[in-house]
PQR file with spaces between the fields and no chain letter, atoms N, CA, C, O and H, PARSE charges and radii, in Angstrom:
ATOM       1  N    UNK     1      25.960   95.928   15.305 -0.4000 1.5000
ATOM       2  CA   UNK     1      25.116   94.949   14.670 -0.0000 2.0000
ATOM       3  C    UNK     1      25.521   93.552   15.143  0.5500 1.7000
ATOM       4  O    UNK     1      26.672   93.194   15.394 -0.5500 1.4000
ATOM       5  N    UNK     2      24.101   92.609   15.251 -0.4000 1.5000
ATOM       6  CA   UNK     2      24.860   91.589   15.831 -0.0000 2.0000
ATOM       7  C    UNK     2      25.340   90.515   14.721  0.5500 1.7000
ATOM       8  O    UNK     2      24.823   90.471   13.605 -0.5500 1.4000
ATOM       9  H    UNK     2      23.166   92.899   15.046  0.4000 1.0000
ATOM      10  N    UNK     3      26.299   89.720   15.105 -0.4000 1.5000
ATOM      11  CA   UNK     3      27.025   89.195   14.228 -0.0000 2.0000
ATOM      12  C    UNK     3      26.994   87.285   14.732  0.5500 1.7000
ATOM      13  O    UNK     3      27.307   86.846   15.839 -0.5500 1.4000
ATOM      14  H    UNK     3      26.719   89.755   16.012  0.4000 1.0000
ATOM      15  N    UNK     4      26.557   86.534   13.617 -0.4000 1.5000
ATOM      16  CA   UNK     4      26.374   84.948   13.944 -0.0000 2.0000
ATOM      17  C    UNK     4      27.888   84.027   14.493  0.5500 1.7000
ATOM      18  O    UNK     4      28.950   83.875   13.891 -0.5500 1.4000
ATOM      19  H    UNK     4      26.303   86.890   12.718  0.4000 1.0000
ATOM      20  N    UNK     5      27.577   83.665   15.482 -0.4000 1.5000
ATOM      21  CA   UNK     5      28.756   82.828   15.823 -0.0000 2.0000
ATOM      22  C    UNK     5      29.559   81.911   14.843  0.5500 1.7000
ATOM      23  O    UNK     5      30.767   81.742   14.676 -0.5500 1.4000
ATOM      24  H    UNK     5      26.714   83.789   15.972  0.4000 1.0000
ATOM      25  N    UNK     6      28.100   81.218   14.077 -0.4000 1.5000
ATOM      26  CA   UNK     6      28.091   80.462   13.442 -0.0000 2.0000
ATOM      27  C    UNK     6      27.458   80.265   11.920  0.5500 1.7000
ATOM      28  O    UNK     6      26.424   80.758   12.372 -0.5500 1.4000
ATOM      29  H    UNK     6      27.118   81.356   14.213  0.4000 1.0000
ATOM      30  N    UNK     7      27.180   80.044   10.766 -0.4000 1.5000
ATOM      31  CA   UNK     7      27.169   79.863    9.902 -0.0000 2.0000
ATOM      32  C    UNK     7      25.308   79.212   10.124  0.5500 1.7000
ATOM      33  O    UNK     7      25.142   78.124   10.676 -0.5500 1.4000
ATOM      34  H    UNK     7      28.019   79.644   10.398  0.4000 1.0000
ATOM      35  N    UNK     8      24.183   79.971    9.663 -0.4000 1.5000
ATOM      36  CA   UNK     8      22.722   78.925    9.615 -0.0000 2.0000
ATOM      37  C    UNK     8      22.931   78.711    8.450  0.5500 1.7000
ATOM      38  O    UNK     8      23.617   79.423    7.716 -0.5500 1.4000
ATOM      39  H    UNK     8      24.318   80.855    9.214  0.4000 1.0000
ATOM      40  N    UNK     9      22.225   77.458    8.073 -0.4000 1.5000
ATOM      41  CA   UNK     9      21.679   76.666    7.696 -0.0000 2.0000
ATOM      42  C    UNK     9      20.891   77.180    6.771  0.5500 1.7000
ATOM      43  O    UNK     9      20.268   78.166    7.165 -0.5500 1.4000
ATOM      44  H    UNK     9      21.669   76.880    8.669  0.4000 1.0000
ATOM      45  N    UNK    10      20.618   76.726    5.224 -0.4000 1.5000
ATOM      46  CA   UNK    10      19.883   77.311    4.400 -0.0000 2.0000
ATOM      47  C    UNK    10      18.313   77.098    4.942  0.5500 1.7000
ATOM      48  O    UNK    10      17.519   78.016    5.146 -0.5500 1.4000
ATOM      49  H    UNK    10      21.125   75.925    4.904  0.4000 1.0000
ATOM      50  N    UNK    11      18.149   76.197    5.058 -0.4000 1.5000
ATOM      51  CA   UNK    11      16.512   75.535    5.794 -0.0000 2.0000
ATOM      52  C    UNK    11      16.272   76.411    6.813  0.5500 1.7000
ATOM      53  O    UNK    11      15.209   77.029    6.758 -0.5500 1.4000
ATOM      54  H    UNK    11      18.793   75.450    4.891  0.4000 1.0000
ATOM      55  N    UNK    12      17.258   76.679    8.037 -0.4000 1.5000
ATOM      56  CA   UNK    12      17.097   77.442    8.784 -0.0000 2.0000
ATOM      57  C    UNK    12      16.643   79.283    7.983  0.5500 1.7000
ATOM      58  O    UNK    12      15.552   79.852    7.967 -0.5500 1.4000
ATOM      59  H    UNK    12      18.122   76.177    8.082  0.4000 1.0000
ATOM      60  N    UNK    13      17.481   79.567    7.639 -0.4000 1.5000
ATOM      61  CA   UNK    13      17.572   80.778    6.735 -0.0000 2.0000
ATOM      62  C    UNK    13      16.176   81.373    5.973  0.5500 1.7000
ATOM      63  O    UNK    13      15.579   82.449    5.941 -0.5500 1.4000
ATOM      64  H    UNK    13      18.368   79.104    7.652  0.4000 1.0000
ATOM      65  N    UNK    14      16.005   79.918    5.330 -0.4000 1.5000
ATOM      66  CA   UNK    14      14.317   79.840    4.614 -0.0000 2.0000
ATOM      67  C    UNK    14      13.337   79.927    5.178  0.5500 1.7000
ATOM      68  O    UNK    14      12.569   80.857    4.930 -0.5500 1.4000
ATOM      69  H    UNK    14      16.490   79.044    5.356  0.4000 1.0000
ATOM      70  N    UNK    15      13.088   79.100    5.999 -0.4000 1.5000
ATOM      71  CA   UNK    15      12.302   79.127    7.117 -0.0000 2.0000
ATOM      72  C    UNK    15      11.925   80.465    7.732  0.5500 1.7000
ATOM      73  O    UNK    15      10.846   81.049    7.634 -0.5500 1.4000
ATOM      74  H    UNK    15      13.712   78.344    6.200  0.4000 1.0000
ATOM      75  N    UNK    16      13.093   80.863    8.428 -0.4000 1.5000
ATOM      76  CA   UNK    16      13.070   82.494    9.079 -0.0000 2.0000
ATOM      77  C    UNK    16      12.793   83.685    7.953  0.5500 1.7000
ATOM      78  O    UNK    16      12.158   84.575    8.518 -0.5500 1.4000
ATOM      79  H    UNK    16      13.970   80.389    8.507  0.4000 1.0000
ATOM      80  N    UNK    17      13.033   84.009    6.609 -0.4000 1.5000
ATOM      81  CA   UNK    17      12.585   84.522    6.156 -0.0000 2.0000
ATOM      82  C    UNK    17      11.341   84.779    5.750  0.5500 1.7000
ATOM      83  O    UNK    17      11.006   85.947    5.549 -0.5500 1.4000
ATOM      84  H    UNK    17      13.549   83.286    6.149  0.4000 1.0000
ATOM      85  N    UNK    18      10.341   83.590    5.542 -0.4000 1.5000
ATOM      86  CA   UNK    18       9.393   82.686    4.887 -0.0000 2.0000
ATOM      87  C    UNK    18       8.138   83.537    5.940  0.5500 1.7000
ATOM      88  O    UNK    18       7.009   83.869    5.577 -0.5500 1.4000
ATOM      89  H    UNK    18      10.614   82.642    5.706  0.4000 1.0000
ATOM      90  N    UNK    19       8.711   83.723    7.195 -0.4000 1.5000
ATOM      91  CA   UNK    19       7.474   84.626    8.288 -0.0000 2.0000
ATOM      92  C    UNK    19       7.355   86.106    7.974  0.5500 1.7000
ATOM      93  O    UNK    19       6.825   86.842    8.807 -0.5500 1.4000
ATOM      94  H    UNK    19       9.628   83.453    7.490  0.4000 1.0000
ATOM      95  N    UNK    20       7.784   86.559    6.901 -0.4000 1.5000
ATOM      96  CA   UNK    20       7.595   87.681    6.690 -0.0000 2.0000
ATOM      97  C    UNK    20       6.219   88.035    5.644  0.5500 1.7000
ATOM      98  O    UNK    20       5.958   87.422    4.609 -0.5500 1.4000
ATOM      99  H    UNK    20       8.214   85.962    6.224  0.4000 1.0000
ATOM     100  N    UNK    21       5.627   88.911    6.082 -0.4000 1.5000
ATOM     101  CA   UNK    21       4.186   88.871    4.842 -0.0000 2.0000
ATOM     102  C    UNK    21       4.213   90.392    4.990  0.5500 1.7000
ATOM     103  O    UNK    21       4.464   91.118    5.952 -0.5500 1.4000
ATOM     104  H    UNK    21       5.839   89.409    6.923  0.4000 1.0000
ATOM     105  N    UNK    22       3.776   90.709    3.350 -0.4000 1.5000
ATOM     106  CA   UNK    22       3.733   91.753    3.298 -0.0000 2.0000
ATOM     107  C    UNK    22       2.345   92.474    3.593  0.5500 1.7000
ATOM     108  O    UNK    22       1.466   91.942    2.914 -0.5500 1.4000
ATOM     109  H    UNK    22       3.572   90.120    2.568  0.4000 1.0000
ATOM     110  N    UNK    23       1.832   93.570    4.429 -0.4000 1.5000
ATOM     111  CA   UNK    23       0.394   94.059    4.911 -0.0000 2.0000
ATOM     112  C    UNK    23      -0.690   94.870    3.622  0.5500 1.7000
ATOM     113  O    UNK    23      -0.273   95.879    3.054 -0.5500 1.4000
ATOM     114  H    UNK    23       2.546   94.002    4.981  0.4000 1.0000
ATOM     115  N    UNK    24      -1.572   94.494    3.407 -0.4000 1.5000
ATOM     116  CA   UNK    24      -2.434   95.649    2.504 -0.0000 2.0000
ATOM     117  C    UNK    24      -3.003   96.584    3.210  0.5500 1.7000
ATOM     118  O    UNK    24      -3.790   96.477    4.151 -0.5500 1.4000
ATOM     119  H    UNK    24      -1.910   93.674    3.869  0.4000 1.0000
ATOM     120  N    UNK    25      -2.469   97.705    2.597 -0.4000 1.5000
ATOM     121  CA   UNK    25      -2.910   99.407    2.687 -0.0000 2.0000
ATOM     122  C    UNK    25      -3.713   99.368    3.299  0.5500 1.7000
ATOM     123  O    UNK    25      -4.573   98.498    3.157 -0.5500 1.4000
ATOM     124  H    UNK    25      -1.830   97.792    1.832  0.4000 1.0000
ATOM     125  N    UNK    26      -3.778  100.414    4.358 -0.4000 1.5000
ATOM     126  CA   UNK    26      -4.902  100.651    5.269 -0.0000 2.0000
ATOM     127  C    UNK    26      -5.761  101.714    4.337  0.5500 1.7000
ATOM     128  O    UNK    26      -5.497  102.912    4.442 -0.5500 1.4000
ATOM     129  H    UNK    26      -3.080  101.121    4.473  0.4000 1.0000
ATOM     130  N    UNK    27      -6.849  101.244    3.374 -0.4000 1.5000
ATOM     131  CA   UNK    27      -7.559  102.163    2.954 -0.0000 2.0000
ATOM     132  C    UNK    27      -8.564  102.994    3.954  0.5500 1.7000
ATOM     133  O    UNK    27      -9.150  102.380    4.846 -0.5500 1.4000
ATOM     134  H    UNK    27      -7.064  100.271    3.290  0.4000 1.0000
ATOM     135  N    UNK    28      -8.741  104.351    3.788 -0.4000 1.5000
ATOM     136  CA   UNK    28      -9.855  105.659    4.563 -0.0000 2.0000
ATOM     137  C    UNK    28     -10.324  106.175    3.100  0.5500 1.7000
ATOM     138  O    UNK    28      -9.682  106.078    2.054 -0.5500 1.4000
ATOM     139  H    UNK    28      -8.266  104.850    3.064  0.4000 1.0000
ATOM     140  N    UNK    29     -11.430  106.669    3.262 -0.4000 1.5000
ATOM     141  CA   UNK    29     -12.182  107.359    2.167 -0.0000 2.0000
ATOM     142  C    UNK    29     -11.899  108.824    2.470  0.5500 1.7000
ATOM     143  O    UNK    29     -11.779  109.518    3.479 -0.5500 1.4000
ATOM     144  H    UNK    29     -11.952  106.748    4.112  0.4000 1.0000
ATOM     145  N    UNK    30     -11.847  108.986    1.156 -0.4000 1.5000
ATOM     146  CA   UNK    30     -11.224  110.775    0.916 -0.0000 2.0000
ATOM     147  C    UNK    30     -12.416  111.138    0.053  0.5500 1.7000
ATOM     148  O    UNK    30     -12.777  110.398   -0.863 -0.5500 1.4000
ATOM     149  H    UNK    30     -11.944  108.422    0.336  0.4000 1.0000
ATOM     150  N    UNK    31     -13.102  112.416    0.380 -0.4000 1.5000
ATOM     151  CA   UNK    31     -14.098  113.140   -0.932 -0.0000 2.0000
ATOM     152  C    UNK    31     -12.996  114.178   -1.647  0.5500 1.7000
ATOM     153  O    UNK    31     -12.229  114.997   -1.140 -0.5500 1.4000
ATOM     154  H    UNK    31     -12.809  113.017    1.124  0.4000 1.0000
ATOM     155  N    UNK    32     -13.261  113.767   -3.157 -0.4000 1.5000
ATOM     156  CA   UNK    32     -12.628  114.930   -3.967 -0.0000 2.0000
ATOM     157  C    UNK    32     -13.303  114.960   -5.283  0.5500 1.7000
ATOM     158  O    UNK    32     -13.454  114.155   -6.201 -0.5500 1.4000
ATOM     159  H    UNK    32     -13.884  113.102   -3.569  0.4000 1.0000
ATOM     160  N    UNK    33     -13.685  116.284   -5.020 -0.4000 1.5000
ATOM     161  CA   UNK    33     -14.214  116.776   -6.477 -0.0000 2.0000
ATOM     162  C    UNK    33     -16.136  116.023   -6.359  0.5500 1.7000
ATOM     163  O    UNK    33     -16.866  115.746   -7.311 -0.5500 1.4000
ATOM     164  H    UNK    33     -13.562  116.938   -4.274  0.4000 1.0000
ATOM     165  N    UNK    34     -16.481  115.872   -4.685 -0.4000 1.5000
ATOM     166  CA   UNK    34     -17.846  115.683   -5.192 -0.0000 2.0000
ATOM     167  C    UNK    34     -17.733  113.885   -4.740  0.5500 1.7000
ATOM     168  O    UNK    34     -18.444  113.426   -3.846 -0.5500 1.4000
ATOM     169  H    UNK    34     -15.888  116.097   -3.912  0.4000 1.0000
ATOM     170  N    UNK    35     -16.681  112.981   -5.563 -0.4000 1.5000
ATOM     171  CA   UNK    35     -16.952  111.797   -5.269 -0.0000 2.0000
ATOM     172  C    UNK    35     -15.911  111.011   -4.456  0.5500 1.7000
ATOM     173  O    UNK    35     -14.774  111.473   -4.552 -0.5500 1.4000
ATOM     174  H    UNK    35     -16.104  113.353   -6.290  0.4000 1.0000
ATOM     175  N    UNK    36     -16.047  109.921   -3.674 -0.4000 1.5000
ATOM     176  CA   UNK    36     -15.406  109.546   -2.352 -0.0000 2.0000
ATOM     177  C    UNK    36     -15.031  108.212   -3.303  0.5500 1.7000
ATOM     178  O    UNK    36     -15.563  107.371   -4.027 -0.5500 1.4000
ATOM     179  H    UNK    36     -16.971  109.546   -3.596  0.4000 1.0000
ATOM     180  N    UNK    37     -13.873  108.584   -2.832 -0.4000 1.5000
ATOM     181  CA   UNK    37     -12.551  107.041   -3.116 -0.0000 2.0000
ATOM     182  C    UNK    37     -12.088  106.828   -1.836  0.5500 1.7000
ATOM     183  O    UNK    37     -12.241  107.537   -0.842 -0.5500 1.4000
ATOM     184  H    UNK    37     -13.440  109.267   -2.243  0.4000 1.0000
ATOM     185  N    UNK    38     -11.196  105.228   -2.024 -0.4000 1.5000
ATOM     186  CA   UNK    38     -10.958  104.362   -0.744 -0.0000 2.0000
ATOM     187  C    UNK    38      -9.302  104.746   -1.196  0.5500 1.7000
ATOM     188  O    UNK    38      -8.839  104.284   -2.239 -0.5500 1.4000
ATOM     189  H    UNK    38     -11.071  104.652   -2.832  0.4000 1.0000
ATOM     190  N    UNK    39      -8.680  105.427   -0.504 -0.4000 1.5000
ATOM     191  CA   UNK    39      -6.833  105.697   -0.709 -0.0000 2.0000
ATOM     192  C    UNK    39      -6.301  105.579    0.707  0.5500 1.7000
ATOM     193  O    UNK    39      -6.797  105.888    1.790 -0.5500 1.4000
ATOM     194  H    UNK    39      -9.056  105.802    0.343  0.4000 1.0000
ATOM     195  N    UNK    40      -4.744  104.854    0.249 -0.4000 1.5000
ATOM     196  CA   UNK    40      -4.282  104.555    1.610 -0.0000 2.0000
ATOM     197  C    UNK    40      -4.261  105.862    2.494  0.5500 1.7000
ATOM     198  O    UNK    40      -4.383  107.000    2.041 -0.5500 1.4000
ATOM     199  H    UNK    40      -4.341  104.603   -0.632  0.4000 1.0000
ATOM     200  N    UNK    41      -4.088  105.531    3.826 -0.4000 1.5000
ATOM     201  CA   UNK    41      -3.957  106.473    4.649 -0.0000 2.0000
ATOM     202  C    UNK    41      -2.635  107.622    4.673  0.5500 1.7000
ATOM     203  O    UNK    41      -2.786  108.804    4.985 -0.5500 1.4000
ATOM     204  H    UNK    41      -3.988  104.606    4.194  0.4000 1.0000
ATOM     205  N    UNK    42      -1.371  107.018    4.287 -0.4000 1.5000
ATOM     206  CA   UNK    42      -0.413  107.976    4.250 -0.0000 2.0000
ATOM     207  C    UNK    42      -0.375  108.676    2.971  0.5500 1.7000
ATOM     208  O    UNK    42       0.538  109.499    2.904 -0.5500 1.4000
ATOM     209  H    UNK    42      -1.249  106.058    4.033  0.4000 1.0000
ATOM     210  N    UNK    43      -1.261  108.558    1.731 -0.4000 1.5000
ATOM     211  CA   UNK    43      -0.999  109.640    0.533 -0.0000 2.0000
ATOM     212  C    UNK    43      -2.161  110.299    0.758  0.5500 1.7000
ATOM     213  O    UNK    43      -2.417  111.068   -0.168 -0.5500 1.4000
ATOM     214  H    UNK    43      -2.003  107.889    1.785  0.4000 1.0000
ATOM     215  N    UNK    44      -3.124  110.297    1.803 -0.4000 1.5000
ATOM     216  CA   UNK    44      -4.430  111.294    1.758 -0.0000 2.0000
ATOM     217  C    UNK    44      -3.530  112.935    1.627  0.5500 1.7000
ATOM     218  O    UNK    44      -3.909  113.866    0.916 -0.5500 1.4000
ATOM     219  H    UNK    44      -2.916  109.672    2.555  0.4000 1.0000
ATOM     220  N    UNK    45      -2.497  112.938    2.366 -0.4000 1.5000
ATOM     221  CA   UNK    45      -1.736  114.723    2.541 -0.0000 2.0000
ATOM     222  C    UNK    45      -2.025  114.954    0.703  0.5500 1.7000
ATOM     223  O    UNK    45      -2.686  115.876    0.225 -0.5500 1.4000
ATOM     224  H    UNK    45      -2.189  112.182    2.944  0.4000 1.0000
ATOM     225  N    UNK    46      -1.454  114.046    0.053 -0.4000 1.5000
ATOM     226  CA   UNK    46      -0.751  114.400   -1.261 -0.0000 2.0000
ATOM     227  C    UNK    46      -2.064  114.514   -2.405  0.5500 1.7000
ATOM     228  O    UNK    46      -2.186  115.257   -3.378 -0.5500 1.4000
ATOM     229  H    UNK    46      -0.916  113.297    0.442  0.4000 1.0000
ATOM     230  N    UNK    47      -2.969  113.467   -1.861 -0.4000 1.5000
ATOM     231  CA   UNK    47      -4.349  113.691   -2.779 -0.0000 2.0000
ATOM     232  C    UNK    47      -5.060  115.360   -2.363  0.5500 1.7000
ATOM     233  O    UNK    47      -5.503  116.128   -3.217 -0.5500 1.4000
ATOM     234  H    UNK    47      -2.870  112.863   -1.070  0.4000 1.0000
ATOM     235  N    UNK    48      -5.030  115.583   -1.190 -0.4000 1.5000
ATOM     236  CA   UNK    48      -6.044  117.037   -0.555 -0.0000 2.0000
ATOM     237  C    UNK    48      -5.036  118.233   -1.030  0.5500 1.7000
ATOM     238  O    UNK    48      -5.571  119.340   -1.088 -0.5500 1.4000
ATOM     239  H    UNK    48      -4.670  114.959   -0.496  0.4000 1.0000
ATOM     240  N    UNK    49      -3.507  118.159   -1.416 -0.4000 1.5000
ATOM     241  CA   UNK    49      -2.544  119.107   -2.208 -0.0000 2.0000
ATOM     242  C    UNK    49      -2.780  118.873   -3.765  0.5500 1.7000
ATOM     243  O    UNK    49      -1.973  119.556   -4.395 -0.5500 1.4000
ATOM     244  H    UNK    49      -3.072  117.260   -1.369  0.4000 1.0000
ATOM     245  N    UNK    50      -3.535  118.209   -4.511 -0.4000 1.5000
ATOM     246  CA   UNK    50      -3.566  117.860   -5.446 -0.0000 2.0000
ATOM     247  C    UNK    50      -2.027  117.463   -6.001  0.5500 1.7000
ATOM     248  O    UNK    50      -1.655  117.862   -7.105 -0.5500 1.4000
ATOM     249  H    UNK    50      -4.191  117.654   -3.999  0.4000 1.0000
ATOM     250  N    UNK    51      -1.346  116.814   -5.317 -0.4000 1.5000
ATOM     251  CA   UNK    51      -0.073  116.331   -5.999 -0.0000 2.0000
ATOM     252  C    UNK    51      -0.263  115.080   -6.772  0.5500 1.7000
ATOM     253  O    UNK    51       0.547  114.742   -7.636 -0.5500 1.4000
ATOM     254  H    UNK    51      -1.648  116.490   -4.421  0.4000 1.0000
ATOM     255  N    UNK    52      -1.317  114.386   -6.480 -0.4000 1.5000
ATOM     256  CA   UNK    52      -1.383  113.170   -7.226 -0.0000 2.0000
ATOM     257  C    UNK    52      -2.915  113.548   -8.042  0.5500 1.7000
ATOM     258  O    UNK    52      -3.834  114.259   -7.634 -0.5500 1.4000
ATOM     259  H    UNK    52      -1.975  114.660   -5.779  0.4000 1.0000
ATOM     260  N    UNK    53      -2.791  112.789   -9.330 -0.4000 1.5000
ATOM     261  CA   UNK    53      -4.363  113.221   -9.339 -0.0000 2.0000
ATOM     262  C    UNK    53      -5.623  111.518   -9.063  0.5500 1.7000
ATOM     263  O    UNK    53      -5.312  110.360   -8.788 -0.5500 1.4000
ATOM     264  H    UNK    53      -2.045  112.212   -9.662  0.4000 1.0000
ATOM     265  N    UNK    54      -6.706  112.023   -9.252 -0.4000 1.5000
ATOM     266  CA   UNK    54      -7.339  111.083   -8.598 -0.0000 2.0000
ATOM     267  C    UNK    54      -7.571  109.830   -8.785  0.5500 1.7000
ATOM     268  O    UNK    54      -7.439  109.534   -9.972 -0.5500 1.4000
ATOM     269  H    UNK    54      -6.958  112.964   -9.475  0.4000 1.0000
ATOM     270  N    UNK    55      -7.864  108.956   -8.115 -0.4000 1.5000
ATOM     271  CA   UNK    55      -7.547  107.562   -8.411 -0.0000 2.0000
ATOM     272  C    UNK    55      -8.970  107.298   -9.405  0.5500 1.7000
ATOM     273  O    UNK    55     -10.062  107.861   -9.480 -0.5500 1.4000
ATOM     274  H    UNK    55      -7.972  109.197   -7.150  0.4000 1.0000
ATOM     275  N    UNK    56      -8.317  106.114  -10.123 -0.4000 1.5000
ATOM     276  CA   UNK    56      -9.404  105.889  -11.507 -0.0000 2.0000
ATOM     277  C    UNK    56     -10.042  104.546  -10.599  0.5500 1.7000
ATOM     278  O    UNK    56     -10.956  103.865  -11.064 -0.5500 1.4000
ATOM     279  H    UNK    56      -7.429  105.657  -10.062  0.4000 1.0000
């Protein structure tokens, strides 16, 4: 892991964190039970196993 020579700067620190954004769910439409909902793409496995039940 790499390791700072030197000590940044809180401003610096802030700054560089501050570019991080978090992404919204790539919604795909799933049919279940007849009617089509918008669910992210990685729990479609768990909705078509009925592990989750359906979104309200």
């Amino acid at each position: 892991m790499a390791v700072p020579k030197r000590r940044m700067s809180r401003a610096n620190t802030r700054t560089r964190r501050s570019q991080w954004r978090a992404k919204t769910p790539d919604l795909v439409p799933l049919t279940l039970g007849g009617r089509e909902y918008l669910v992210p793409r990685n729990l479609v496995p768990a909705y078509r196993r009925e592990l989750l039940p359906p979104p309200a």
